[in-house]
C-alpha positions in Angstrom: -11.8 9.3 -10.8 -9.5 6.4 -9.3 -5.7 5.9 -9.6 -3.3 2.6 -9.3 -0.7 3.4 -7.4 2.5 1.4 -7.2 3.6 1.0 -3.0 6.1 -1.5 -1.8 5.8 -4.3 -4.6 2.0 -3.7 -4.5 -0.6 -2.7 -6.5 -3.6 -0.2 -4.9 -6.8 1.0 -6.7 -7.4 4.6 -5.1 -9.4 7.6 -5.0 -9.9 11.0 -3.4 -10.9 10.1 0.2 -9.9 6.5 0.4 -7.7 5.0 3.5 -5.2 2.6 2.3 -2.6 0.6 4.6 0.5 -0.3 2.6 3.6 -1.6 3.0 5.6 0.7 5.9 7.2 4.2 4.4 10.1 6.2 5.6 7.6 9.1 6.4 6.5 10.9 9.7 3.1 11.1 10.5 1.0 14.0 9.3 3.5 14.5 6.4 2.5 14.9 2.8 3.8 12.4 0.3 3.1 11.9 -3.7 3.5 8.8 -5.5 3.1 8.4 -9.1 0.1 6.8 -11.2 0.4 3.4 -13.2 -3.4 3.7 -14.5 -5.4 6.5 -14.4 -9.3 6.3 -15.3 -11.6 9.6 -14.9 -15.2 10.2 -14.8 -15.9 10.3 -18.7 -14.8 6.8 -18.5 -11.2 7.9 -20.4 -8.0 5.5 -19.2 -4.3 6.5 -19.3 -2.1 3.7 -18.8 1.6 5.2 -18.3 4.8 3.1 -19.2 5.7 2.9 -16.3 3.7 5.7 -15.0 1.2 8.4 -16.5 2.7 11.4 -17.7 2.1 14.5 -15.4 -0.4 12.6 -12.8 0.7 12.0 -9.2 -1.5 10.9 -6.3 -1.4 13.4 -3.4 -1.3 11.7 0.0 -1.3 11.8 3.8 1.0 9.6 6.1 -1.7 8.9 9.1 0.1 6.3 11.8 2.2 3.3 11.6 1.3 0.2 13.0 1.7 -3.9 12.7 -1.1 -5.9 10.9 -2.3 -9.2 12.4 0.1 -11.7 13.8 0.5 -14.8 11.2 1.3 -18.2 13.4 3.9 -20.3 12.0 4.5 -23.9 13.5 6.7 -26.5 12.0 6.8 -30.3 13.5 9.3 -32.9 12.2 7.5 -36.4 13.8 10.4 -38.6 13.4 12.7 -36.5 16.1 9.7 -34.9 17.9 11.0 -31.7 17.1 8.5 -28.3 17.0 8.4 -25.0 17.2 6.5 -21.9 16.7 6.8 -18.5 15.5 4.7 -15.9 14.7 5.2 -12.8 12.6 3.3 -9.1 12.5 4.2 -7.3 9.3 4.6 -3.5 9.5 2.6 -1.2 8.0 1.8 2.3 6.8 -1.5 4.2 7.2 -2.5 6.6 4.4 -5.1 8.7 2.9 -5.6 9.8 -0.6 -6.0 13.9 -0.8 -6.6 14.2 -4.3 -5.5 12.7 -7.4 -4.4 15.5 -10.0 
C-alpha cells in the first residue's frame, strides 16, 4: 500500500517504513505527526484519489532530526565592470518516517 502525501509545496510517494526528507516542519523530534492523503493505492491494486484529499485516510508519521541538504553554489560575474561574487545556499530540512498508512 503507498500514499501521496502533500509536504511543503511537494509531492511524496510513501509507504509503511519509508524515510522521507521534506521541506522543514514546526515539529520536535521524536514527535508524532499525521498528514493527509492526496492518492491512495492498496494492495488489490484499488486507487482513491481525494479532492483534495481521500476521505478518512491519514499518513501516520515520525519527526526523526532536522538538518540542511547540500550547499548549492551561486556565482554571478558581470565582465564589463569586473564585478563577481558568490553565494552559496543550504536548504533546511525535515527528517521523517512513515509509521503506517491507515
Amino acid at each position: 500500500m503507498y500514499a501521496i502525501i502533500n509536504c511543503g509545496g511537494k509531492q511524496y510517494k510513501v509507504s509503511a517504513g519509508d524515510v522521507v526528507m521534506v521541506e522543514k516542519l514546526d515539529a520536535q523530534p521524536n514527535t508524532k505527526i499525521t498528514l493527509p492523503a492526496l492518492l491512495v493505492s492498496d494492495d488489490k491494486g484499488v486507487t482513491k484519489l481525494g479532492h483534495p484529499n481521500v476521505d478518512g485516510v491519514m499518513v501516520n508519521a515520525t519527526v526523526l532530526e532536522h538538518g540542511k541538504g547540500e550547499k548549492v553554489s551561486i556565482a554571478v560575474y558581470k565582465k564589463m565592470n569586473g564585478h563577481h561574487r558568490a553565494q552559496g545556499h543550504r536548504q533546511p530540512y525535515t527528517k521523517i518516517k512513515i509509521d503506517s498508512i491507515k
